[in-house]
C-alpha positions in Angstrom: 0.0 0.0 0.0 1.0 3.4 -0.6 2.2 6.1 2.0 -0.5 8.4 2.6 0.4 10.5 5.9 2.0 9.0 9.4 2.1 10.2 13.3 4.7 9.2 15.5 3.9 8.5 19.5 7.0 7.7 21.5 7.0 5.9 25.2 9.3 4.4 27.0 8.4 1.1 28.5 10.6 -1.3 30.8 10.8 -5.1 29.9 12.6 -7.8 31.9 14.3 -4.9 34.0 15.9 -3.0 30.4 14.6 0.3 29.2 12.9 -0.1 26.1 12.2 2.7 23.4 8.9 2.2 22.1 7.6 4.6 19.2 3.9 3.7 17.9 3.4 5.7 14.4 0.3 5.1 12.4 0.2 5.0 9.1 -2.5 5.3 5.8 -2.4 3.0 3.3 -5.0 2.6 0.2 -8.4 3.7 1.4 -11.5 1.7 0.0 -15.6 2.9 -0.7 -17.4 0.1 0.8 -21.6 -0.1 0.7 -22.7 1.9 3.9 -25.9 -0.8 4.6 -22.8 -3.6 4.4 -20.9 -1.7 6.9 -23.6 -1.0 9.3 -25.8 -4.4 9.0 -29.0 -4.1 10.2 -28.7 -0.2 10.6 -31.0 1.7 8.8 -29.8 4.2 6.2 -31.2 7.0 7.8 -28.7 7.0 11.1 -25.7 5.5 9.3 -25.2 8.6 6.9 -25.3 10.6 10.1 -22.2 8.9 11.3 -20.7 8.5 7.7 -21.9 10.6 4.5 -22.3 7.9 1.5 -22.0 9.0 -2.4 -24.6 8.3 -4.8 -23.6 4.7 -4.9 -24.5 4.7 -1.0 -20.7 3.7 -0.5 -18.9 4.8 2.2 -15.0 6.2 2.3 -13.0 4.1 5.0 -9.4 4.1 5.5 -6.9 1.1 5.6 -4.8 2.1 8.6 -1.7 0.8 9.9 0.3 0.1 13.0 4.2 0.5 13.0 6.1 -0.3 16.5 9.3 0.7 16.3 11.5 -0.5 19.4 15.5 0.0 20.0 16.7 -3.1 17.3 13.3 -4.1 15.7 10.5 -2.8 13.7 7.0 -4.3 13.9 4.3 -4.3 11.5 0.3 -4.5 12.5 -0.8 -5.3 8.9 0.6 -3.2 5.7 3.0 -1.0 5.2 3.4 2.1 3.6 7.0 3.4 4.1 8.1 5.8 6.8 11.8 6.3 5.9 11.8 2.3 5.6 12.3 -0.2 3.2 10.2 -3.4 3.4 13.4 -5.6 4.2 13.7 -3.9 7.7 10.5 -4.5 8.8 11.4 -7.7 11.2 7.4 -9.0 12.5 4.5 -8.8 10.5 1.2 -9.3 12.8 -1.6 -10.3 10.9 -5.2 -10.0 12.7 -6.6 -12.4 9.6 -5.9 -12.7 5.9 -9.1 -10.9 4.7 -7.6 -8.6 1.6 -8.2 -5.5 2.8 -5.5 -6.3 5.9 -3.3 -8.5 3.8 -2.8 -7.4 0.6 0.2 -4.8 1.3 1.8 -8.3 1.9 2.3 -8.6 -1.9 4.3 -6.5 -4.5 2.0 -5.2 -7.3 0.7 -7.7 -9.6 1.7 -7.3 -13.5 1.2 -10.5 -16.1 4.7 -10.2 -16.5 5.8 -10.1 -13.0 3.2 -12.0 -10.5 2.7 -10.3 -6.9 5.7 -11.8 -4.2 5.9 -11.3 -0.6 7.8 -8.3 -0.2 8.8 -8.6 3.3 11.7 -10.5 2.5 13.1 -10.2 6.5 10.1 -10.6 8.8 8.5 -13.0 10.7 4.6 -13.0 9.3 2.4 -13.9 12.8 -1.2 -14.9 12.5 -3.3 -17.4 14.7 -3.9 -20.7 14.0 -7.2 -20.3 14.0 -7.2 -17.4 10.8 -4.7 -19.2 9.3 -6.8 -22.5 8.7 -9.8 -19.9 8.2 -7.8 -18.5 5.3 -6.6 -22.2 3.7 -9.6 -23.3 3.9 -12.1 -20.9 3.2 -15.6 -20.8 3.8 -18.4 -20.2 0.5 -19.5 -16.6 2.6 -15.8 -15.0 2.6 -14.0 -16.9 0.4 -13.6 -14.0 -2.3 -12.1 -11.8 0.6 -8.8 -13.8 0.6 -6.3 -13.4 -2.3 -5.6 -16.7 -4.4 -1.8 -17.7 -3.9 -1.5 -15.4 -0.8 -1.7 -18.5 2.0 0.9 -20.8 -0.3 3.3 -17.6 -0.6 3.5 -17.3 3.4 4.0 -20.9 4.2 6.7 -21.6 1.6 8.5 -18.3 3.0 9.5 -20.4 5.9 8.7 -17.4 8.4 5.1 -18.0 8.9 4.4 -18.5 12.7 0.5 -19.3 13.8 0.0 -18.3 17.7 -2.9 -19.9 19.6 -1.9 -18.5 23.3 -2.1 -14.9 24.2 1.6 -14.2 24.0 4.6 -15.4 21.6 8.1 -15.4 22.3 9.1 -13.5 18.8 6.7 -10.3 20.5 7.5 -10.5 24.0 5.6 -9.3 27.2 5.0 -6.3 25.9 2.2 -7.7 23.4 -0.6 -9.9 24.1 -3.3 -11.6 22.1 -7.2 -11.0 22.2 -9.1 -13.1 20.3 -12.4 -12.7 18.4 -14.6 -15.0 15.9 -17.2 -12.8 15.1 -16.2 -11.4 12.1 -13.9 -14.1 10.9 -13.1 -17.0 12.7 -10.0 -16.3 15.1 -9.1 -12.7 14.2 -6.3 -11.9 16.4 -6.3 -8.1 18.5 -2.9 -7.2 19.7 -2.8 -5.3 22.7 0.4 -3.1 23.6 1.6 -2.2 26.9 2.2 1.4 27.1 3.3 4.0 30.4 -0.4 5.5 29.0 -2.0 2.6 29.1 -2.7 -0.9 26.6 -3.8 0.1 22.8 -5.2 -2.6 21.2 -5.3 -3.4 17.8 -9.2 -3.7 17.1 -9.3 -4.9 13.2 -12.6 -5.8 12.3 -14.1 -6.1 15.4 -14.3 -2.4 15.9 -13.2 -0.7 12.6 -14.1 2.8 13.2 -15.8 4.8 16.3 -19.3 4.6 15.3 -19.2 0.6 16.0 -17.7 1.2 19.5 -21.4 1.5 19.6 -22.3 -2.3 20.9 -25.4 -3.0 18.6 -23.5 -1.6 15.6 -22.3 -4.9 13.8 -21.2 -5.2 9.7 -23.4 -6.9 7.5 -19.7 -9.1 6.6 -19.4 -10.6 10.1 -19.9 -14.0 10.8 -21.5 -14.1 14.1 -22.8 -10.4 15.0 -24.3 -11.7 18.1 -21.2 -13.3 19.3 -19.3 -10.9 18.2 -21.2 -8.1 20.6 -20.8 -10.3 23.1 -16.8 -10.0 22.4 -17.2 -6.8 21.7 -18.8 -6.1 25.6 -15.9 -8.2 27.2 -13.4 -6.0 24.6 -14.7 -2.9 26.2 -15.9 -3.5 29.6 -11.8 -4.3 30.0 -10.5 -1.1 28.6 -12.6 1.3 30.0 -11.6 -0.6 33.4 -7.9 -0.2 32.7 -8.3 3.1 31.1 -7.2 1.7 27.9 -7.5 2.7 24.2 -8.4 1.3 21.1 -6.5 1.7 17.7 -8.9 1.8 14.5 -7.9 0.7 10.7 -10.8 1.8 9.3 -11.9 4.9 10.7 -11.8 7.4 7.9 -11.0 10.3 9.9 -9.4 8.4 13.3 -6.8 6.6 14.4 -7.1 5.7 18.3 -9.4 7.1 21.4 -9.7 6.6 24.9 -12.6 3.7 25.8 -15.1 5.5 28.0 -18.7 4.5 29.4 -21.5 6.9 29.8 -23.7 7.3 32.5 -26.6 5.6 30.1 -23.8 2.7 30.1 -22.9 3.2 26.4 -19.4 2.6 25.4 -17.8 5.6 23.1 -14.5 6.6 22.1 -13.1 9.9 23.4 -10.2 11.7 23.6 -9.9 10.7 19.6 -6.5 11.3 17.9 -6.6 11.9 14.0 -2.9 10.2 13.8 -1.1 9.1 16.6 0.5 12.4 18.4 1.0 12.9 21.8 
């Protein structure tokens, strides 16, 4: 994906009794119109243009955002990259929250008919769950078209492909740890990060923008909307406990707020940040 526009936030977090420098910078990569009614599910027309003004086609604009952790000796990508003074051979970890297109495809080089699309992260480590790997090799009928052909056989003959199933992994550290959600695709994988400001978790398709911080607010794409509010609830009843904040990839104008409960008992996002800046 192309650079669009980055942020840096820097913080300074202690692991295993070592300083460690920890800069979070968020970056754009291709955006994408998707059918509002598709992105709001059972959500009538008439409050989802409130939240998100639709063209003529009644699509929607949405963002494809990414996450770049860059720590003293090692640079960590949360899905795509689009450069930041980088090339893609110093990227060393790849996490994948699931192979779904839209958070996979800056994976691949551009496809010609002369020259067919190749992993381009020649250096890192690509880390996915078990559970959305065997999602993504063998697909189901309803989201098979949203995983690229040849993608799944590229990553395993790299040699560097690493499926997690716990909520940590050696190659991360303590600094990371795994949520896990099947609503939207069977075992979509949240990273949280452990910052001096609190975690920020990496919330995918489970909560792609603010308005669906919203509990009801489902997609018409996910699996399971009811069990996915249900992880949803757990998601945000956590945060909001730990004064934590959630990062958003699709979010067409932001990148990360502050998980809050109203007096009603509504979860929202506040303190919003456009890019990532202190």
């Amino acid at each position: 994906m192309d650079h669009a526009d980055n942020a840096t936030m820097v913080f300074s977090s202690k692991q295993k009794n070592s300083e460690i420098a920890m800069k979070l910078i968020s970056l754009f990569g291709n955006s994408q119109k998707l059918d509002g009614g598709a992105m709001f599910g059972n959500v009538p027309k008439v409050l989802w243009q409130r939240w998100y003004p639709c063209d003529e086609q009644n699509r929607i604009h949405l963002q494809c955002r990414c996450l770049l952790v860059q720590e003293d000796k090692r640079n960590i990508l949360f899905e795509s990259l689009a450069a930041h003074d980088l090339m893609p051979s110093d990227i060393n970890i790849v996490v994948l929250s699931h192979l779904h297109f839209d958070h996979a495809g800056g994976l691949l080089s551009e496809y010609s008919d002369e020259h067919p699309s190749q992993l381009i992260f020649n250096n890192a480590t690509y880390i996915v769950s078990e559970t959305a790997w065997q999602r993504a090799i063998t697909p189901h009928p309803r989201d098979k078209a949203s995983f690229i052909p040849g993608l799944a056989e590229q990553l395993k003959q790299s040699g560097r492909l690493s499926t997690v199933k716990g909520t940590r992994c050696a190659q991360l550290g303590d600094e990371y740890r795994f949520h896990y959600s099947d609503g939207h695709t069977p075992g979509m994988l949240l990273t949280e990060i452990t910052t001096p400001d609190g975690p920020i978790v990496f919330a995918a398709d489970l909560i792609p923008g603010t308005a669906w911080v919203h509990l009801p607010i489902t997609m018409g794409y996910d699996r399971f909307p009811e069990l996915l509010i249900d992880e949803k609830r757990r998601l945000l009843s956590d945060l909001r406990q730990r004064e934590g904040r959630l990062f958003f990839t699709h979010d067409p104008e932001v990148a990360s707020g502050l998980v809050i409960q109203s007096d009603a008992g509504r979860y929202e996002a506040t303190n919003l940040q456009k890019d990532l800046n202190p």
